[in-house]
N, C-alpha and C positions, 0 to 999 in steps of 0.2 A: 361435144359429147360423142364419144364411139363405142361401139359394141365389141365383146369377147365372149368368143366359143367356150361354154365351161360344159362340159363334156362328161360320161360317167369315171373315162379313163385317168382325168386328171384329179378329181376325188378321191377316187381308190385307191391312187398311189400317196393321198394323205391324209393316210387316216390313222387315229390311236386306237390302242387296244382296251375296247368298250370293256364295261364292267369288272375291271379289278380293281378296284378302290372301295370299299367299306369306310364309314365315318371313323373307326380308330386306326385305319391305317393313314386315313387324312387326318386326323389328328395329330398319329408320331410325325408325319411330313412337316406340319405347322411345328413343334418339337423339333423335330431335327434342323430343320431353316438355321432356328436361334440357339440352341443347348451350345453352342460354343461361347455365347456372348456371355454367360456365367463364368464361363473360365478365367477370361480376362477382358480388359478395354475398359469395360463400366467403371473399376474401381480409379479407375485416372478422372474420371469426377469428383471423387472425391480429393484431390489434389488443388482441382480448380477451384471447390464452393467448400470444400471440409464436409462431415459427417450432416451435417444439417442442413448447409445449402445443396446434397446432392440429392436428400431423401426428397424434398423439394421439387425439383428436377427430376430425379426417374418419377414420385407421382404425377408429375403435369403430363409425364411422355406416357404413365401409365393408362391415363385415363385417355389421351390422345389413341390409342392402339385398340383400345377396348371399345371408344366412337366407333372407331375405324371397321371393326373386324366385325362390330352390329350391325353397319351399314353395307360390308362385302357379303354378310352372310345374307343381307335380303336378295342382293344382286345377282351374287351364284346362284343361286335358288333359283333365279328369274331368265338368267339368261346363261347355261349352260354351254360357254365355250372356255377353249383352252389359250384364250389371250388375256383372262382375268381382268385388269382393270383396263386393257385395252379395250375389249369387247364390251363392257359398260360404260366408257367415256363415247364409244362409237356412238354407240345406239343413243348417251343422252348429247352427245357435243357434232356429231357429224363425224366424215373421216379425218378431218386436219384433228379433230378433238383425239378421236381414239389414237391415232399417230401418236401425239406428243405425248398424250398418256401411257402409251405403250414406250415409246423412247424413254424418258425419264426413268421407267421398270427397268430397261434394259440396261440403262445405266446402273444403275444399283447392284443388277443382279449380275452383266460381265465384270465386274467391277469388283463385288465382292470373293468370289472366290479367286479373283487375285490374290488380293490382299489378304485371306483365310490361306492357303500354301507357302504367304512367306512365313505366318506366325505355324505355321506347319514345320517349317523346313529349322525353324529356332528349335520348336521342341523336340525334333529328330538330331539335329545335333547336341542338345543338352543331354539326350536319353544313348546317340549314338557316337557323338564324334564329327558326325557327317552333317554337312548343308549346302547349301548353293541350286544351282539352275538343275542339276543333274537329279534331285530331289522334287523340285515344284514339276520338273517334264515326267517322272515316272508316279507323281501320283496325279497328275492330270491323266495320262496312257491309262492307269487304273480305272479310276473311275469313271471314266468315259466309257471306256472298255466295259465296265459292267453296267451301265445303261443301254449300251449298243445292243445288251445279251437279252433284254426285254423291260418292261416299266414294274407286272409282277416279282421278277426276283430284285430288281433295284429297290423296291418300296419295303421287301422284306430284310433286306440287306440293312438300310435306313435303319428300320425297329431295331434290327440288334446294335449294330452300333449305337444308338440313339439310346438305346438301355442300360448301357455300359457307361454311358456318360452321364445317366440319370444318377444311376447305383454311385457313379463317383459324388455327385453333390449330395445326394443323403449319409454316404457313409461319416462325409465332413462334415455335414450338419452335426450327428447324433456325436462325434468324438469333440464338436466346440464347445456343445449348448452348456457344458459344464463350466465351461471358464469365461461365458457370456458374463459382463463387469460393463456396465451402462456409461462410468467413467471414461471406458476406451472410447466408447465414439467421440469423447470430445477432446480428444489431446490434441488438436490443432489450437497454437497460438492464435488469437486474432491478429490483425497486419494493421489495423488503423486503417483500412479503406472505410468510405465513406455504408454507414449501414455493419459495420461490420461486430460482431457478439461471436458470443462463446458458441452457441449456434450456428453462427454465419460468420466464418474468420473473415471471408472475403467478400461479405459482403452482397450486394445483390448481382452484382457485375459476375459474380462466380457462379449462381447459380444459371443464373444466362448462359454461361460459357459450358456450362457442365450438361445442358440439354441433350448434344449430342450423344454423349458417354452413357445418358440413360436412353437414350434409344437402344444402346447394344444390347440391353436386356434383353430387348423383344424386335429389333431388327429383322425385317423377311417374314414373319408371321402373313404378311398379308400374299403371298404367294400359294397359300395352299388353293384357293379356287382357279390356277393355274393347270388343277389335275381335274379340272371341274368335266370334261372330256370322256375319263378313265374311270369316274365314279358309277357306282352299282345304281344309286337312286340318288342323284344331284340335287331335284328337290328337296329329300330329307337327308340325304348324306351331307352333304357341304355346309349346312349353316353347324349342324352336331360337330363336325370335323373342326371345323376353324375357331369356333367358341371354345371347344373342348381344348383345343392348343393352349390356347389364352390364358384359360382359370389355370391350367397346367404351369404353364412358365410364369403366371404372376407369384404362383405358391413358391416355385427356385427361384425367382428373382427375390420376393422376400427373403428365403433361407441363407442365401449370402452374403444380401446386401445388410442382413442385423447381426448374425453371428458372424462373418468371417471381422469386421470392425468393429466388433462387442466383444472377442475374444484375444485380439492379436493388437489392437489397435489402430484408428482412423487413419494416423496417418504413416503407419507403415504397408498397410493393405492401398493406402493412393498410389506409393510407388513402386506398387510390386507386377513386377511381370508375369510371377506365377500367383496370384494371391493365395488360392486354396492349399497349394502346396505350401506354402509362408506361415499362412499360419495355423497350418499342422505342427511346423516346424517351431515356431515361437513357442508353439503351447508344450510341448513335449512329446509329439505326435509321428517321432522319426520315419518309422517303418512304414506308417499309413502314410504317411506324404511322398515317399517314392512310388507305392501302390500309385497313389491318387494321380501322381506326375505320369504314370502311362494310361490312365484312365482318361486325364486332361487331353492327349493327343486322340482319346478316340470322339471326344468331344468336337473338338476340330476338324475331324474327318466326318463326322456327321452334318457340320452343317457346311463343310467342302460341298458336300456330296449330294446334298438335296438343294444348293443354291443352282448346281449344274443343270438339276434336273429342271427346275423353274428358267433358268433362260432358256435352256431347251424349249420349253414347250413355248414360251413366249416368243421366240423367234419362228417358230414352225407354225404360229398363229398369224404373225406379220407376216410371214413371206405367204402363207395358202392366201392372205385377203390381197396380195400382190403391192406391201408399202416394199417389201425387202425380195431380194432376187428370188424367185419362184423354186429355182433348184434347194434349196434350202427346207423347204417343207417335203420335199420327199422322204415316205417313209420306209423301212427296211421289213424283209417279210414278217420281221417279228414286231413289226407296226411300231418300231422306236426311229424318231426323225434324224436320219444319222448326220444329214451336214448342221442340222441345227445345232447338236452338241457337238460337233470336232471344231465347226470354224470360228465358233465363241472362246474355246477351250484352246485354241492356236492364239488367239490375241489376248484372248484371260496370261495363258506362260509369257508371252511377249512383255506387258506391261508389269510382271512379276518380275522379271529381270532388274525392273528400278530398285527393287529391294525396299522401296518407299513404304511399307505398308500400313502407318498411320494414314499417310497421306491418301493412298487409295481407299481406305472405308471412310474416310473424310470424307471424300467424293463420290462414295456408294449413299453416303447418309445425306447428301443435297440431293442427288436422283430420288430417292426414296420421298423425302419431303417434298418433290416438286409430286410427285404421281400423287403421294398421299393427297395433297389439295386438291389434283385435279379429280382422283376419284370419290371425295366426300362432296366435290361440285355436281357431279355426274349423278350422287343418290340425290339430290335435291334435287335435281333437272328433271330427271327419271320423275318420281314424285307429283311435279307439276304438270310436265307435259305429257305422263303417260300414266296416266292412273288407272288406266284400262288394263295396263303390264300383269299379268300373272303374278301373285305371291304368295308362294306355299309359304315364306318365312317372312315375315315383318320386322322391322328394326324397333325396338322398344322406343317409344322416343321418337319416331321418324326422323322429321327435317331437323330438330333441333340436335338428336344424336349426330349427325352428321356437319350441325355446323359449327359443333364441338370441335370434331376432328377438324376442320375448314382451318379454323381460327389455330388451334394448337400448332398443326403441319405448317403454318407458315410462320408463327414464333420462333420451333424447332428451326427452322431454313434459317432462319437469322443467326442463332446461336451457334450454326453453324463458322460462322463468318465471324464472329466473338471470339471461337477458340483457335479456325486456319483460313486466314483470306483467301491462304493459295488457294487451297481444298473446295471453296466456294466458288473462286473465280474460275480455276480451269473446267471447273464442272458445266459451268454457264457459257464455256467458249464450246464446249462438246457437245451441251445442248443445241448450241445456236447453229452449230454443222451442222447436227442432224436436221434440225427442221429444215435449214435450206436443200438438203436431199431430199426431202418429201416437196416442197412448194418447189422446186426446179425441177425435180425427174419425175417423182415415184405418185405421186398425187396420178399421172394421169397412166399410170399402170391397176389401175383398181379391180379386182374380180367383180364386185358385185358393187352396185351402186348406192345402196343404204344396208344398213346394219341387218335390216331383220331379212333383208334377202340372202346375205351371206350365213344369217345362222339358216336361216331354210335348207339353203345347199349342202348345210355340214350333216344336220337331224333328214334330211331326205336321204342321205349317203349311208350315215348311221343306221338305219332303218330299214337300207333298200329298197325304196322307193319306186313304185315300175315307170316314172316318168323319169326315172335315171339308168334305164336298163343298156347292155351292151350295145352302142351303135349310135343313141339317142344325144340328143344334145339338146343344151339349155342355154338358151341368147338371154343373157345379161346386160343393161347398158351400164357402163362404166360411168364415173362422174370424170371430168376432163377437171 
């Protein structure tokens, strides 16, 4: 066991900028996460399972997100920090718990906007000509760059593009619903696998494999109490913000996943790269589907751009509680964590270079699954051992909402591994690095020795606290 000086001076230089988040700007946040996963990805489920083994599939992943985002929303509510599911695995698993819960996020979350700038850099050269490295390093320099410029203009930055991408999936709704034809969803041959109907070509084995692909729907939704730090009133903003995502993207994940393959049919929307543009194009839709094809790309930059913003704060959360280098959490006078986004955003372009980018949201979607179980464990832990916990917001449902998600996130993780062994297995080698960085180095770097001390030191900072004033210092013991 040893002790560290935590001091006013090294607080203040990491802190976010309190109260500009209102529950609808946490809500476009939750929105902009996912509004690219409508664009494309999901409809490749339907590839694997046909029209009926995917619907299947996105509801098992739908009702898994909706546990999920019940059981975040009690926690944000309860414990207002900006490590999200890090800081509620802390407080219900110890530090090795919030670690690995926080690692897993991180995976996800450097991870995915990788792989959102390569399918970036596709639609810039379909719309320009142009693609390659020179394309994923100038809209990483952007977007960083306009986070760097503060969290209020990035959050409002977010809404509009996020708008723009919305306006695109309704425009495509209202011009299909006409040629909506219940037939089309079934024109997938069955194959003779075992289990397999007009329903299910392939089977059950397809809808297994098709799990991931409806994750894309709502992928990143649980990020928003990420901003849980910036919010106006965290007790009543955050549970409104992140529900409000949810009922949001489940109404656009219905609107495409019925009409875009009711109109154009099952199984030309499985293999389409651009679906919504397709079938505009099938229907007779010319001119609106070029609209819609640069609309698509703003869809994509929206959730570029608020995935950044969540590892951001995620690592600027890890490194203040000292699992990750400390310099890291330093923040800029305009109280945005500047190495936390540049040096995620320097290995984000680096592993963009594979041009892999199935393979990297494969392996943002096992990160994802691994955190989702560990924080649907963390609401049941919480539950048990802390029922004295504060909660402005309760999960409908408590323990059982939560062990919904438990059970579903570890189905999803399998299905994973159904549709890319790679995708799975190098996820589980990059997992098992990281935790040997925490049990060999970073464990015996800790700020604060349990959870509810480290949140003290953030809400006594936030507050100004006169036991934190210039000069003062606060001896913490570390856990060795």
């Amino acid at each position: 066991m040893t002790t560290t000086n935590i001091d006013k001076d090294y607080l203040a230089r990491r802190q976010l900028k309190k109260g500009t988040a209102g529950w609808v700007l946490l809500a476009g946040l939750g929105v902009s996460y996912v509004i690219s996963g409508d664009f494309a990805g999901w409809n490749f489920g339907i590839a694997e399972a046909g029209w009926g083994g995917f619907i299947i599939a996105a509801a098992l992943m739908a009702v898994m997100y909706f546990a999920l985002i019940l059981s975040l929303a009690e926690m944000s509510a309860s414990i207002p920090a900006a490590g999200g599911g890090y800081s509620f695995a802390r407080h219900a698993m110890g530090p090795a718990g919030g670690y690995l819960t926080g690692l897993a996020v991180l995976i996800e979350y450097t991870l995915a906007p990788a792989a959102i700038v390569i399918f970036i850099g596709a639609a810039v050269g379909e719309l320009l000509g142009i693609n390659g490295p020179w394309v994923y390093a100038l809209f990483y320099a952007i977007f960083v760059g306009i986070h760097l410029a503060g969290v209020g203009e990035a959050l409002k930055v977010m809404m509009v593009i996020s708008g723009l991408a919305v306006l695109a999936i309704l425009g495509t709704a209202v011009a299909l619903i006409g040629d909506f034809d219940t037939a089309n969803l079934f024109n997938i041959a069955a194959d003779g696998a075992a289990g397999s109907t007009e329903f299910l070509p392939f089977g059950w084995h397809g809808v297994w494999a098709a799990l991931p692909f409806g994750m894309w729907l709502f992928l990143a939704v649980e990020g928003v109490p990420l901003a849980a730090e910036e919010a106006k009133d965290p007790a009543r903003d955050m549970p409104k913000g992140i529900i409000g995502a949810m009922v949001f993207l489940l109404f656009t994940a219905t609107l495409v996943v019925f009409l875009l393959a009711g109109a154009a049919g099952a199984e030309l929307i499985g293999s389409s790269a651009v679906p919504l543009v397709d079938a505009l194009k099938v229907t007779g839709s010319e001119n609106l589907a070029t609209f819609i094809n640069v609309l698509g790309l703003a869809g994509l930059i929206a959730s570029f751009f608020s995935v950044i913003y969540g590892y951001s704060r995620l690592v600027f959360a890890l490194s203040r509680a000292g699992y990750l280098p400390k310099a890291l959490s330093l923040t800029s006078a305009r109280k945005a964590p500047t190495w936390a986004l540049v040096a995620p955003g320097v290995f984000g372009f680096l592993v963009s270079l594979t041009g892999e980018g199935d393979l990297i949201l494969g392996m943002a979607v096992v990160g994802a699954t691994i955190s989702y179980a560990l924080m649907s464990a963390s609401h049941i832990l919480l539950r048990l051992k802390r029922p004295d916990l504060p909660r402005p917001y309760k999960t409908p449902g408590g323990m059982l909402t939560s062990s919904v998600a438990l059970v579903l996130s570890l189905v999803a993780m399998t299905g994973v591994y159904a549709f890319d062994p790679r995708a799975f297995n190098y996820t589980i080698v990059l997992f098992a690095l990281g935790a040997v960085y925490y049990f060999a180095y970073s464990r015996n770097k800790l700020v604060a020795k349990t959870a509810d001390e480290e949140l003290a030191l953030i809400l006594d900072a936030e507050a100004g606290d006169e036991d934190t004033l210039p000069g003062a210092s606060v001896v913490q013991p570390v856990e060795a």
